[in-house]
Structure formats: structure tokens, C-alpha cells
Residue frames as qw, qx, qy, qz and C-alpha x, y, z in Angstrom:
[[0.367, 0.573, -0.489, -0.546, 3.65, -62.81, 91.80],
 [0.080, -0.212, 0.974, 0.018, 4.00, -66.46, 92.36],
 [0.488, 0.382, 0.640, -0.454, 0.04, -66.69, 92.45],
 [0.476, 0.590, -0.042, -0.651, -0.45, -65.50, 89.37],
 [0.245, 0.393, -0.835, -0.298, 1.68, -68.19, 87.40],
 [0.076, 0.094, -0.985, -0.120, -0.96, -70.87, 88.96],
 [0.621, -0.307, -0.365, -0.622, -4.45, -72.51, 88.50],
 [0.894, -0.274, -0.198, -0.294, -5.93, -74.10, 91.28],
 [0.707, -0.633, 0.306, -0.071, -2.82, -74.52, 92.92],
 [0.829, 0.240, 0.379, 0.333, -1.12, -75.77, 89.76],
 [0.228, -0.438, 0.451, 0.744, 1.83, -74.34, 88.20],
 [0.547, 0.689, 0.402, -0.251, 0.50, -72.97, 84.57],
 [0.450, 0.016, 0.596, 0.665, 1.88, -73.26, 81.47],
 [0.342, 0.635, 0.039, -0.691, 0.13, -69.87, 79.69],
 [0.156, 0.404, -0.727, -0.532, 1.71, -70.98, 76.33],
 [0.056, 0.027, 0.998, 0.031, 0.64, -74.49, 76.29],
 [0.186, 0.504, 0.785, -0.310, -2.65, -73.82, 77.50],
 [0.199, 0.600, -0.184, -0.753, -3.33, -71.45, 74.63],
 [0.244, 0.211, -0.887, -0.330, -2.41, -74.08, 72.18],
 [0.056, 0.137, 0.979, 0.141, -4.87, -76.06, 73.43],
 [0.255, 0.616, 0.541, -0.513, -7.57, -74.09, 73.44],
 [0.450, 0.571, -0.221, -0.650, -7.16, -72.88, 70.02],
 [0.304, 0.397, -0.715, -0.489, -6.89, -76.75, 69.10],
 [0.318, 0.482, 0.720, -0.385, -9.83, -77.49, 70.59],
 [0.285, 0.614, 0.205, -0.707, -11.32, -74.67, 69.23],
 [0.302, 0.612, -0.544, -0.488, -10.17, -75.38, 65.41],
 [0.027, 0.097, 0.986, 0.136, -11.01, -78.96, 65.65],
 [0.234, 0.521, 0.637, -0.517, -14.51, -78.18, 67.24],
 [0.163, 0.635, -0.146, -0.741, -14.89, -75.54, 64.12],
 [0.187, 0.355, -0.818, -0.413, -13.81, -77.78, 61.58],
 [0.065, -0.188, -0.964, -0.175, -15.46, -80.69, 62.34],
 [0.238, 0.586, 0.489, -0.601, -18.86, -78.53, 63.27],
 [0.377, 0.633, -0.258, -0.625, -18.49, -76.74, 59.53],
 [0.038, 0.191, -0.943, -0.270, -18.14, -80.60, 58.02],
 [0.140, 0.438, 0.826, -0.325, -22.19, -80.72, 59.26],
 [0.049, -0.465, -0.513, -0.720, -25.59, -79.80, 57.36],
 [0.094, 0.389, 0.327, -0.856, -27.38, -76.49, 58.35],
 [0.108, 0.716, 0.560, 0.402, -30.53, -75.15, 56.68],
 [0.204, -0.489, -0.185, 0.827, -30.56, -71.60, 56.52],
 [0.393, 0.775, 0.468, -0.160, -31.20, -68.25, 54.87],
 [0.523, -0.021, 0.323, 0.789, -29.44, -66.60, 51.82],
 [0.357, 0.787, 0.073, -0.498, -29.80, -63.53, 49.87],
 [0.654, 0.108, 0.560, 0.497, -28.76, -65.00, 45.97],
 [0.186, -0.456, 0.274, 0.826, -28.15, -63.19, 43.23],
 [0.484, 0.469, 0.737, 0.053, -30.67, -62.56, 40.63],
 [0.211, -0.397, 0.284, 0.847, -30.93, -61.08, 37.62],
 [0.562, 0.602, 0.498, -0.272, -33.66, -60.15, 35.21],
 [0.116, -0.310, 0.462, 0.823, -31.92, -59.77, 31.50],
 [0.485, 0.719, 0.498, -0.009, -34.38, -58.47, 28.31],
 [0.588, 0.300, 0.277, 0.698, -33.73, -56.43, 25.41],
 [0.168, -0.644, -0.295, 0.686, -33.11, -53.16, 26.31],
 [0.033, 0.104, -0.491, -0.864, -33.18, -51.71, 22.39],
 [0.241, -0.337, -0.788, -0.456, -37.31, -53.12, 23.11],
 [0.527, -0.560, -0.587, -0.253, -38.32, -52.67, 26.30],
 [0.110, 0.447, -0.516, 0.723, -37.29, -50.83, 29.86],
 [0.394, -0.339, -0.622, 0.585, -38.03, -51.60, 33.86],
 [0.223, -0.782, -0.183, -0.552, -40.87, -48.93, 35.21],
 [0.762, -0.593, 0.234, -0.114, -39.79, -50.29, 38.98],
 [0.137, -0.658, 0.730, -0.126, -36.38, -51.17, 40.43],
 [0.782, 0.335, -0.515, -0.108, -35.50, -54.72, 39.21],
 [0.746, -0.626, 0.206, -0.095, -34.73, -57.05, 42.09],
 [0.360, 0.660, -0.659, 0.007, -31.03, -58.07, 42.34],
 [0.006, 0.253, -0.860, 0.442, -31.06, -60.53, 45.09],
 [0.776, -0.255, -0.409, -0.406, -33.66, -63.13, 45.92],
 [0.502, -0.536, 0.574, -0.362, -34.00, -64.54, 49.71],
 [0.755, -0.098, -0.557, -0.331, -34.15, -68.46, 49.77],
 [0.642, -0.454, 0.563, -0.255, -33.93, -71.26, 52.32],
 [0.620, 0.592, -0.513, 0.055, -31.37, -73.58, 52.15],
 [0.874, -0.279, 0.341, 0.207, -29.92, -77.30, 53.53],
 [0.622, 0.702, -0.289, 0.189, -26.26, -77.45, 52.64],
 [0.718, -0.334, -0.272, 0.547, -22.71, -78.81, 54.84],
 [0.277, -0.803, -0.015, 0.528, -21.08, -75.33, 56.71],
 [0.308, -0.471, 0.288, 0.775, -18.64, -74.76, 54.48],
 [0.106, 0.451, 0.552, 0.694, -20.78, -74.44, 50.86],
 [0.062, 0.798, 0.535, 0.272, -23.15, -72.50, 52.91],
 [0.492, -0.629, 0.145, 0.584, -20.20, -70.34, 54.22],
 [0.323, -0.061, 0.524, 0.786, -19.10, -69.82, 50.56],
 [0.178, 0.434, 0.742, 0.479, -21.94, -69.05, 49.94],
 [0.307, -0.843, -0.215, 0.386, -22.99, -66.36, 52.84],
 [0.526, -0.436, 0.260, 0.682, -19.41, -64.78, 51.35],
 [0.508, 0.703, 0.046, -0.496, -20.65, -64.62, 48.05],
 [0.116, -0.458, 0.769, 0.430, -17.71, -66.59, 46.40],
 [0.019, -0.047, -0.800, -0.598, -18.66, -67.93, 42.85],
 [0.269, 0.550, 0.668, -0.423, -22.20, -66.46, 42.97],
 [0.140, -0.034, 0.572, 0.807, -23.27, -66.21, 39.86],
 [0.418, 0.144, 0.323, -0.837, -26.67, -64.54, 39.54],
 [0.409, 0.365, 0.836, 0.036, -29.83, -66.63, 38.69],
 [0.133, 0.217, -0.306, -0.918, -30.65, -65.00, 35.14],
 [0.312, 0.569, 0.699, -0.300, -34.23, -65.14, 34.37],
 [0.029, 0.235, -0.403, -0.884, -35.85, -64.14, 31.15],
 [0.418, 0.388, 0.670, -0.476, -38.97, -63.14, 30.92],
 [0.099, 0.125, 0.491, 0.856, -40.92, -63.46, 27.73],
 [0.089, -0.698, -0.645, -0.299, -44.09, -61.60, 26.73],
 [0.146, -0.589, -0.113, 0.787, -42.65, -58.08, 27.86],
 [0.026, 0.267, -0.493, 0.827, -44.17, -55.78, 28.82],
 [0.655, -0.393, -0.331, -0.553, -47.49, -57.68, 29.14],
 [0.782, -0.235, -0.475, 0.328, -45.89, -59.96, 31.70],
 [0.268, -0.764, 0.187, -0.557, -45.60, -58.38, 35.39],
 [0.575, -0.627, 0.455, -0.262, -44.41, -61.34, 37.32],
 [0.662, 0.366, -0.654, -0.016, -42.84, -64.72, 38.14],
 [0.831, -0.485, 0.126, -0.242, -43.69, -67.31, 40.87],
 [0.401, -0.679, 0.609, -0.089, -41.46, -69.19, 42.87],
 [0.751, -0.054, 0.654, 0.065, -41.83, -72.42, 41.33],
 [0.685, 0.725, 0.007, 0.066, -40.82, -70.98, 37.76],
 [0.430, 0.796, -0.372, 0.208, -37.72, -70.26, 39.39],
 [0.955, -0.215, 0.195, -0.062, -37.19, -73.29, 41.40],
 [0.953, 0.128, 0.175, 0.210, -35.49, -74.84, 38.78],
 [0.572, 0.694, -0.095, 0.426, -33.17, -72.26, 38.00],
 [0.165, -0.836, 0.362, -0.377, -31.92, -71.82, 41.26],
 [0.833, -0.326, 0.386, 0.224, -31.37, -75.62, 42.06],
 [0.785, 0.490, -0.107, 0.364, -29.31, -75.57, 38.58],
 [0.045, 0.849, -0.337, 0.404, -27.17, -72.58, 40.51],
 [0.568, -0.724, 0.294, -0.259, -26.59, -73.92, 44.05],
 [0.442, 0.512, -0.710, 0.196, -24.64, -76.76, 43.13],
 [0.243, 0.192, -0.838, 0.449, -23.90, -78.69, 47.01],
 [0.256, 0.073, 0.490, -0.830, -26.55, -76.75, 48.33],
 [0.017, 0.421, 0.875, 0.238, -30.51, -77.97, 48.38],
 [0.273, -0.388, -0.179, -0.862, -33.11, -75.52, 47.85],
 [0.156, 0.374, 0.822, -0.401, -36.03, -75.97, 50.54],
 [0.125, 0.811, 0.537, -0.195, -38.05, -72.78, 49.35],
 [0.116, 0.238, 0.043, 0.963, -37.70, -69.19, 48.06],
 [0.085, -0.455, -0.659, 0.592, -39.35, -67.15, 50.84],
 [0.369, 0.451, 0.293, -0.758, -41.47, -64.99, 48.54],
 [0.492, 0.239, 0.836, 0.032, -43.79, -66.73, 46.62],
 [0.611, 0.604, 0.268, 0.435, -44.06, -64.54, 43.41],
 [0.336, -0.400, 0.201, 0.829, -41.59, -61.28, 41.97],
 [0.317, 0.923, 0.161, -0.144, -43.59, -58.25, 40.51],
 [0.398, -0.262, 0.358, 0.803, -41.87, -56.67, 37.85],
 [0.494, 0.785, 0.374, -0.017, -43.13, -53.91, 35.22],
 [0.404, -0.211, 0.410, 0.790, -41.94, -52.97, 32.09],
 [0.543, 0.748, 0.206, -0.320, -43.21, -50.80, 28.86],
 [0.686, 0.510, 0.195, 0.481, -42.26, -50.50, 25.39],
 [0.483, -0.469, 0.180, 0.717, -39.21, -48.32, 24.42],
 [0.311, 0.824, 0.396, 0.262, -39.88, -44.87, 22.41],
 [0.392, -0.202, 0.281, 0.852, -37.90, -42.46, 20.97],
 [0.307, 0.748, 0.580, 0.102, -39.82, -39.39, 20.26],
 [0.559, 0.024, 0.042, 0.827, -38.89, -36.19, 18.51],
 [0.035, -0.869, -0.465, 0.165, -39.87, -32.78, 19.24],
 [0.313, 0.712, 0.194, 0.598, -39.89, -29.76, 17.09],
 [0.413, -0.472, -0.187, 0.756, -37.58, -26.58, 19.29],
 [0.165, 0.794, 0.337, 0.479, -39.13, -23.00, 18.76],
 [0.451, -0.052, -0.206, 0.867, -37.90, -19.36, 20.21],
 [0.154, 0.862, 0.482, -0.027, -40.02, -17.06, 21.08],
 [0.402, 0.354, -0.010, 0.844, -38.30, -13.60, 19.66],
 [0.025, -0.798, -0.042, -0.601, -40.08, -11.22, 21.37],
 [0.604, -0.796, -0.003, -0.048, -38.80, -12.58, 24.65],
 [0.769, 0.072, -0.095, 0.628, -34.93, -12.70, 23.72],
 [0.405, -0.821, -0.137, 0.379, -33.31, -10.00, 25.79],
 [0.733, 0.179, 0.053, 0.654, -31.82, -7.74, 23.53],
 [0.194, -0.373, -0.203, 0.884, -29.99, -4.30, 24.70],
 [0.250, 0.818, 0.408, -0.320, -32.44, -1.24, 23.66],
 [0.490, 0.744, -0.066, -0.450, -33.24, -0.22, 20.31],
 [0.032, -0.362, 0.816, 0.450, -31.62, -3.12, 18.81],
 [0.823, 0.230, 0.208, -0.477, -33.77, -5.85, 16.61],
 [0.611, -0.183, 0.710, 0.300, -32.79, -8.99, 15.18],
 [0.319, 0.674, -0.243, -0.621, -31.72, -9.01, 11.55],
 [0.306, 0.186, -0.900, -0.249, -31.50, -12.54, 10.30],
 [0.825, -0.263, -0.313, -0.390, -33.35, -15.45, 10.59],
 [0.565, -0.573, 0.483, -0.345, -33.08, -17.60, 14.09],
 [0.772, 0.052, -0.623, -0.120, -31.44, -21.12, 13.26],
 [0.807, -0.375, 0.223, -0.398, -31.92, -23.77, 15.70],
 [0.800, 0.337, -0.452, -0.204, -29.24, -26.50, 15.59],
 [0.068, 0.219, 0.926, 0.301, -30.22, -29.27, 15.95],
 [0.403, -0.267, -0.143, -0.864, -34.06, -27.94, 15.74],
 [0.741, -0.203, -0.502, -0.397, -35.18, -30.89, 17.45],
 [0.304, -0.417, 0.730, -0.449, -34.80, -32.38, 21.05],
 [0.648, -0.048, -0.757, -0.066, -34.72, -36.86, 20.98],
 [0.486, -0.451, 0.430, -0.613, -36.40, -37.88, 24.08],
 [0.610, 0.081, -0.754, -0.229, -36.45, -41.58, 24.82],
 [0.272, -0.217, 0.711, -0.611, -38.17, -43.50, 27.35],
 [0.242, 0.205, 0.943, -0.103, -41.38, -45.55, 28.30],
 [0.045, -0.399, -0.650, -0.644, -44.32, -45.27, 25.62],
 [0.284, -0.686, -0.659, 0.122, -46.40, -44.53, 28.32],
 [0.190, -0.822, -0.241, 0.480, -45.03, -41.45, 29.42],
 [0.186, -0.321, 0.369, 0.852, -43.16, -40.12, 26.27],
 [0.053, 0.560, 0.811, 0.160, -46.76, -40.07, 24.90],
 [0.092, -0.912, -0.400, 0.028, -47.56, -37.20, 26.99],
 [0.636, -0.154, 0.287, 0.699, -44.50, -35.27, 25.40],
 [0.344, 0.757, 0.105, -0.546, -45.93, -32.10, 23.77],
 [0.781, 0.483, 0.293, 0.267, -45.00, -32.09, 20.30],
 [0.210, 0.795, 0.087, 0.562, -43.35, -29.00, 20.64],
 [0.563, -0.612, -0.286, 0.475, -41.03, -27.44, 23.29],
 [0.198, 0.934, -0.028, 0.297, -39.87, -23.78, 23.68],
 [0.825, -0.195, -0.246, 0.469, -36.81, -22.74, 24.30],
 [0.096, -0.984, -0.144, 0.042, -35.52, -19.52, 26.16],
 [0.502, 0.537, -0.280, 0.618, -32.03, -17.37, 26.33],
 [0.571, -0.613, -0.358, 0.413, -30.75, -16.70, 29.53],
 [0.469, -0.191, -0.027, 0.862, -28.94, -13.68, 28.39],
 [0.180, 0.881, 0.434, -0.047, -29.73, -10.07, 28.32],
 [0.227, -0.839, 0.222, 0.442, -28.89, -7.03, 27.19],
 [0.752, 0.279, 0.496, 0.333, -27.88, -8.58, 23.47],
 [0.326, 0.875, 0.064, -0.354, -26.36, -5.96, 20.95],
 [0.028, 0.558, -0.782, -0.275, -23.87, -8.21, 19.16],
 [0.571, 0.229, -0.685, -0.389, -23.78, -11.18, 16.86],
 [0.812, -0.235, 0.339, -0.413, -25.65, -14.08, 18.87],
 [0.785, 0.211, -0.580, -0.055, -24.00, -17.86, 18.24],
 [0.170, -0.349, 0.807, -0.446, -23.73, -19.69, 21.59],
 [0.347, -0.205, -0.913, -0.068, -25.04, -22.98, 23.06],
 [0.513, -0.186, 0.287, -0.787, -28.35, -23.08, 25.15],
 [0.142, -0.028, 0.943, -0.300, -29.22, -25.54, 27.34],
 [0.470, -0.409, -0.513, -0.591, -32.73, -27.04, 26.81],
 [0.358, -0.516, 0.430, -0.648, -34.63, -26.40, 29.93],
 [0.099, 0.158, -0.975, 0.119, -34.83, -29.30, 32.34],
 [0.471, -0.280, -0.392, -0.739, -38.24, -31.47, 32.13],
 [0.511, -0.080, 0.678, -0.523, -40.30, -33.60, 34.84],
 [0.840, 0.202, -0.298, -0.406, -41.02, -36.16, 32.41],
 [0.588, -0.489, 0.600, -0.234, -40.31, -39.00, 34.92],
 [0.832, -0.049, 0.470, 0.292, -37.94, -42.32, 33.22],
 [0.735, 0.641, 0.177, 0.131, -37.60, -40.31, 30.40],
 [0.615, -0.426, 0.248, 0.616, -33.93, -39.43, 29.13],
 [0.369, 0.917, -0.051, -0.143, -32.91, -36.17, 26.69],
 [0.699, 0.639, 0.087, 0.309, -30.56, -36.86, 24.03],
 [0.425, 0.462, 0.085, 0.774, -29.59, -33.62, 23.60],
 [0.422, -0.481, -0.503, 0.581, -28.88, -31.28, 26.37],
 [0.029, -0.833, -0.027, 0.552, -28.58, -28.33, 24.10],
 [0.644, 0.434, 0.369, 0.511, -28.21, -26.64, 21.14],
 [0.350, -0.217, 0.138, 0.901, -26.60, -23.84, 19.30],
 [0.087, 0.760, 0.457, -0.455, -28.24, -20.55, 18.21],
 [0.402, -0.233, 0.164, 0.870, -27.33, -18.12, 16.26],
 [0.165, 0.838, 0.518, -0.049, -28.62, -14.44, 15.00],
 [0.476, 0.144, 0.003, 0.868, -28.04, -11.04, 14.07],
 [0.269, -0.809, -0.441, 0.280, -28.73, -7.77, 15.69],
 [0.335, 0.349, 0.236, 0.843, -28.36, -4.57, 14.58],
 [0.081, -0.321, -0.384, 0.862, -28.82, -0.76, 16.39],
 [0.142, 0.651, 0.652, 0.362, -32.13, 1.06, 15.19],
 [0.221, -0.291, -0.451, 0.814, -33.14, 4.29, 15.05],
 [0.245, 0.683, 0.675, -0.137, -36.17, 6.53, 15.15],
 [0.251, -0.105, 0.413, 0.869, -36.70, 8.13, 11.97],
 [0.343, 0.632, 0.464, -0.517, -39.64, 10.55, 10.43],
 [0.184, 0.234, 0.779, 0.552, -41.32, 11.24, 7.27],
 [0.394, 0.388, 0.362, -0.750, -44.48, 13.77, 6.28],
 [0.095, 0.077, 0.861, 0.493, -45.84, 11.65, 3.60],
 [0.475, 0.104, -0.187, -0.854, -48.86, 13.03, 1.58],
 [0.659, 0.185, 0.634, -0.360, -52.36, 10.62, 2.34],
 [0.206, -0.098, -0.764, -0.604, -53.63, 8.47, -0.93],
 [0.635, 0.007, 0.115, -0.764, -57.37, 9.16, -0.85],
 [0.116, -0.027, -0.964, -0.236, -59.82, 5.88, -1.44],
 [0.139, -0.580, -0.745, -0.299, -63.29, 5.95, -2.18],
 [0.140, -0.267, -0.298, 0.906, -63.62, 9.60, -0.65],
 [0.342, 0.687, 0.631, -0.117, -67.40, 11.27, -1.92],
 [0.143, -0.047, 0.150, 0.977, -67.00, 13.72, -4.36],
 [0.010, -0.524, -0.564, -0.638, -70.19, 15.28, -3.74],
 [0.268, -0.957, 0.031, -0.107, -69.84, 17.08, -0.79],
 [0.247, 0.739, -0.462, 0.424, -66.84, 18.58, 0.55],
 [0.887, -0.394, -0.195, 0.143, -64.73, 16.70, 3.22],
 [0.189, 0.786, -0.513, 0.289, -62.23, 18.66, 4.99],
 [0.946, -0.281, 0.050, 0.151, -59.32, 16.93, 6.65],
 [0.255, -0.701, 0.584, 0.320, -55.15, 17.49, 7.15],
 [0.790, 0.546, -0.110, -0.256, -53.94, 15.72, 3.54],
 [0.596, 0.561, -0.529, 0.224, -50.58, 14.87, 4.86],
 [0.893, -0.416, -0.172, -0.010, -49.40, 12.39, 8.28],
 [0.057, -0.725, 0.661, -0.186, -45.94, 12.37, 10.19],
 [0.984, -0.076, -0.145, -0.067, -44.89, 8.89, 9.89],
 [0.401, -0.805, 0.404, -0.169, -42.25, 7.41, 12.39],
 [0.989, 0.025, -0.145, 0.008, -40.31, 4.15, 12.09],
 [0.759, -0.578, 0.282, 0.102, -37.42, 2.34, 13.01],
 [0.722, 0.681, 0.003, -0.123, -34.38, 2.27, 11.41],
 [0.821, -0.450, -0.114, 0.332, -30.84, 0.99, 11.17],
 [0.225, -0.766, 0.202, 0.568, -28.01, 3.93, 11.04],
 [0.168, -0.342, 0.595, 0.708, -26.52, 3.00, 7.79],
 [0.301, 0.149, 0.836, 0.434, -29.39, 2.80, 6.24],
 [0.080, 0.762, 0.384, -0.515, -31.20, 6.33, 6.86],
 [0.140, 0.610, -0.335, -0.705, -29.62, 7.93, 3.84],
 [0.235, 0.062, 0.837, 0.490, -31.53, 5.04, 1.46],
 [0.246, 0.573, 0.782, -0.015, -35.06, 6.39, 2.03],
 [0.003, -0.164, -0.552, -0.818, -36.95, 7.89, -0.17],
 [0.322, 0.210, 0.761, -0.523, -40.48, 9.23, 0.21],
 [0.614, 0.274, -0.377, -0.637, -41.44, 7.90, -2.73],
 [0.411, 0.250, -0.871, 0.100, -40.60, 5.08, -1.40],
 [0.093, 0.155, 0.745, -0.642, -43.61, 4.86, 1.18],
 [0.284, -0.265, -0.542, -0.745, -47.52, 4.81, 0.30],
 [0.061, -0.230, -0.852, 0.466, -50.21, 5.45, 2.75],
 [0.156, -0.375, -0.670, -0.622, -53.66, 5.06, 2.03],
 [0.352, 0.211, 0.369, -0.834, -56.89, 6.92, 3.81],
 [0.186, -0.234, -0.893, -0.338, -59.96, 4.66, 3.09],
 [0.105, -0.272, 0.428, -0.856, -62.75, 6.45, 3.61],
 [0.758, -0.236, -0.547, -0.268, -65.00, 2.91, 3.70],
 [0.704, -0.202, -0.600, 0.322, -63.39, 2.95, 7.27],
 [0.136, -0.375, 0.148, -0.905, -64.63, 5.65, 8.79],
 [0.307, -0.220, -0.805, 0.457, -65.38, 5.28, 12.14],
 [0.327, -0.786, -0.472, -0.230, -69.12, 7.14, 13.24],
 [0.647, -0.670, -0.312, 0.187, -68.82, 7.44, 16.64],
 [0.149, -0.859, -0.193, 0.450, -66.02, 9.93, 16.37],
 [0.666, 0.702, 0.223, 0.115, -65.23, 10.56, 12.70],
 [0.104, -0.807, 0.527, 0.246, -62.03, 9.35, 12.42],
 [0.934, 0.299, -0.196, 0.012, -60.37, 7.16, 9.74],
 [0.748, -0.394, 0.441, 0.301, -57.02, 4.76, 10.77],
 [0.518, 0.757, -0.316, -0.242, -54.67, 5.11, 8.14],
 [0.964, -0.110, 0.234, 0.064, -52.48, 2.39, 6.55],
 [0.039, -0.682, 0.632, 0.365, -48.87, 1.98, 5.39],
 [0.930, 0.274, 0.166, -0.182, -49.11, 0.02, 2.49],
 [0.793, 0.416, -0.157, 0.417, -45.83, 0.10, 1.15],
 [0.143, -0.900, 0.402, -0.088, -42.44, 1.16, 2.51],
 [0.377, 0.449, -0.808, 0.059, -38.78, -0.58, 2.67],
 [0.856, -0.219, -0.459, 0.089, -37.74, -3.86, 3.67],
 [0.483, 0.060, -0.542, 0.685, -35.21, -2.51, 6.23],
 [0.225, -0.461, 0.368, -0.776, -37.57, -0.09, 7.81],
 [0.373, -0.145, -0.916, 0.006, -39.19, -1.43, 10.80],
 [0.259, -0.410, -0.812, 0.325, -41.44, -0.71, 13.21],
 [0.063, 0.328, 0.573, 0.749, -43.87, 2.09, 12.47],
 [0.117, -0.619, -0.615, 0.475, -46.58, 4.68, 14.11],
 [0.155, 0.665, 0.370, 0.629, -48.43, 7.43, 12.65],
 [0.145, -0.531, -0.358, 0.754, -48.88, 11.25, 14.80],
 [0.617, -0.184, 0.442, -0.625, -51.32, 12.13, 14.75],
 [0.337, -0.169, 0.926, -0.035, -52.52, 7.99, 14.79],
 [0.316, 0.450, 0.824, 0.138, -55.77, 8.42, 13.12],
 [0.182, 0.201, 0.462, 0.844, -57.28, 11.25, 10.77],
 [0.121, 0.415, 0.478, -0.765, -59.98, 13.77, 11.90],
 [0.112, 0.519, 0.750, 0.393, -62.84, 13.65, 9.39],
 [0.104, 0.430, 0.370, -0.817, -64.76, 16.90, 9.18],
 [0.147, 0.434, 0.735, 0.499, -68.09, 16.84, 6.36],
 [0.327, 0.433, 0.071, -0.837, -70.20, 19.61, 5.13],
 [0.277, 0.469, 0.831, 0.113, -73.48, 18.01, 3.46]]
């Protein structure tokens, strides 16, 4: 055990000889960090412009390498990052302007360094691109016949849209190719009640550009139909009175309708005309038309669909 307490045959003092090696070591440190070094930094940089004019197409550099003569301890404070305030650069003649050499920003980086001496900045210009800032609006539309609503219902009101419009902002360049127009869809089906909910606007691939508005509110009405009939007597039109023209004189018309409102019609209240300027040759039959009939009825089919024509000349 007795070996262990000594160097070289010398009784050791463990303590002691600690101490001096860490006040060696802490002089040696000190006065080494009291000497000029030339190294490399990463500084802080900052490109500032008006962002209500112009935007960044590419990732703005924050940090600029340089080389640098300077005693230990500024370039120690400076490795750390303490009081690094970024070199702010402002470029003018955005967005025609796309760069900035090293010796434009020389001078703004000896103003920064203070103790320290520039030698160089190690790349010898900084790309940057910008475009004008646009703000473009675009007209929101629905298609109805693809809203899912539960069978045999039909919307009874007009569709409002609000807001009607979707604010896109970004770089002129690409908010250019912005349709003018965007549709917008319902995720639900199976509708057979009053519609008023938000809907998301779907998400685009118009790359920098940023939507406003994420969504907007709908709202409609919808109401149950059913299928109601009629035999309603033909109005003739330009028919020949000089030969005979046989033909059925009366049509089974079908339509849509909503329950409470089957006991309003009337079939005086319908007019369908037989024109016989629209006879078809080929297999002498005329299309009849519904020229008149309520506002609530809706949707609408004749049986037989078109009119068998039969002349004796």
C-alpha cells in the first residue's frame, strides 16, 4: 500500500500535486486565450425587406461563414454566440435584385465584430430570390347535383356561400396561375334536413401560397318529394286540317312533388303542347312539351314519352 503513496521513490502529496497541475493548467489557458488566432465563424445574418411588398421564393440565409484574426477570448465570445447581433442587410431593388457580394458586406460586418478583424467572408456572393406580394380573390361555386342528399329529397332554397370567396396570398408568380374560380364539395351524405354547417375548402398544391380562409359556411333547404301523376289533354299546334291525323289526344304526365303540396294542383294548372312542326320522319313521332305547370312541381316525364303519329292522305 506503501507503493502506491509514492513517485519515483518519493513520498506524494496527491492533493498538492493536483493544485499544481490545475495551476499550471489555468495559467497556461489564460495566458494562451490573452493571444491572436485567426479562425472560422458562422455570424449571424439577416436579410430584412418589407414583407406587406415583397416575399423570399428560397430559404433566406441566417448565418454567414467568415474568417477571422481576433485575441482567444473575443473569438471565444464569439464561437458562444454572446452579444451576436445579426449583420442586417437590406436589399434594395426587390425582387429584381437576386444577390449580394462579399465586399458589399464587408463593411457591415467589420461595423459588427467590434475586437475582431475580418480577413474574408468565405463565399464570395449570397443568392437570394424574391417576387412581388399578391392577394388574389377567387369566386367559390357548388356543384348541386353532386351534394349527397338522402333519396327523393331536393333542395328548396337558394345555396349561400359565406364568405363566397376564398383570399389567397402569395408570390405574383404563382398566384397568377390561380383559376379564377374554385369548387367546392360536401363531404356529407345522405342529407334530408336543413343544411347550415362549415366546409372546409379543399386543400391546394399551389406551392408559397397561403389561404386566408380555411372554410366557409353553407346553408340550404331540403324538402321530401314525391311522385305524382296527371292525364292532361294535348294542345294541338299547327296540326293539317286537311287530312285526318289520328293519334291518343291525352298524355300521363309524372312529376315530383313535395307532400304538402299535392292537394294544390290543379290540371288546369298544367299546359302541354303537341307541335306538329316537330314531327320526327323516321318514325312518326312528335316529343311533347310542358309549357306551363307550378313552381313547386319538379322534375317531370311524360308515358308514353313521345306521341305516335298515324296520317291518312
Amino acid at each position: 500500500m506503501k507503493s502506491k503513496d509514492r513517485i519515483f521513490g518519493i513520498k506524494a502529496d496527491w492533493k498538492a500535486l493536483f493544485f499544481c497541475v490545475l495551476t499550471a493548467s489555468t495559467f497556461w489557458f489564460f495566458n494562451a486565450m490573452n493571444r491572436d488566432y485567426t479562425d472560422e465563424i458562422y455570424y449571424p445574418f439577416e436579410i430584412r425587406y418589407d414583407e406587406s411588398r415583397v416575399m423570399p421564393l428560397t430559404e433566406t440565409p441566417d448565418k454567414i461563414k467568415i474568417n477571422v484574426t481576433g485575441v482567444g477570448w473575443n473569438l471565444l465570445r464569439k464561437h458562444l454566440g454572446f452579444s451576436n447581433d445579426p449583420v442586417i442587410f437590406h436589399p434594395g431593388n426587390l425582387p429584381q435584385a437576386n444577390f449580394v457580394s462579399s465586399s458589399q458586406l464587408s463593411p457591415l460586418f467589420i461595423k459588427h465584430l467590434g475586437d475582431l478583424r475580418l480577413n474574408y467572408i468565405l463565399k464570395d456572393t449570397i443568392y437570394f430570390k424574391f417576387d412581388y406580394l399578391k392577394t388574389k380573390k377567387v369566386k367559390l361555386w357548388l356543384d348541386s347535383q353532386s351534394i349527397g342528399l338522402a333519396p327523393y329529397y331536393k333542395i328548396t332554397s337558394p345555396i349561400i356561400i359565406s364568405p363566397d370567396s376564398a383570399v389567397f396570398q402569395g408570390p405574383s408568380s404563382y398566384v397568377k396561375s390561380i383559376p379564377d374560380s374554385l369548387k367546392i364539395t360536401i363531404p356529407r351524405t345522405g342529407i334530408k334536413n336543413k343544411f347550415e354547417e362549415q366546409v372546409k375548402i379543399a386543400e391546394h398544391a399551389f406551392q408559397y401560397v397561403k389561404l386566408a380562409n380555411k372554410q366557409v359556411k353553407i346553408r340550404f333547404d331540403v324538402s321530401k318529394f314525391e311522385h305524382q301523376s296527371q292525364v292532361l289533354e294535348l294542345k294541338l299546334l299547327n296540326f293539317p286540317s286537311s287530312y285526318p291525323v289520328n293519334f291518343d289526344k291525352k298524355i300521363i304526365l309524372t312529376y315530383l312533388i313535395k307532400e304538402n303540396d299535392k292537394n294544390k294542383v290543379n290540371v288546369k294548372d298544367f299546359e302541354v303542347d303537341l307541335d306538329y312542326n316537330t314531327l320526327d320522319q323516321a318514325d312518326s313521332t312528335i316529343t311533347p312539351k310542358l309549357i306551363k305547370k307550378p313552381t313547386f312541381v319538379k322534375e317531370h316525364y311524360f308515358t308514353p314519352y313521345a306521341v305516335k303519329i298515324s296520317v291518312r292522305k
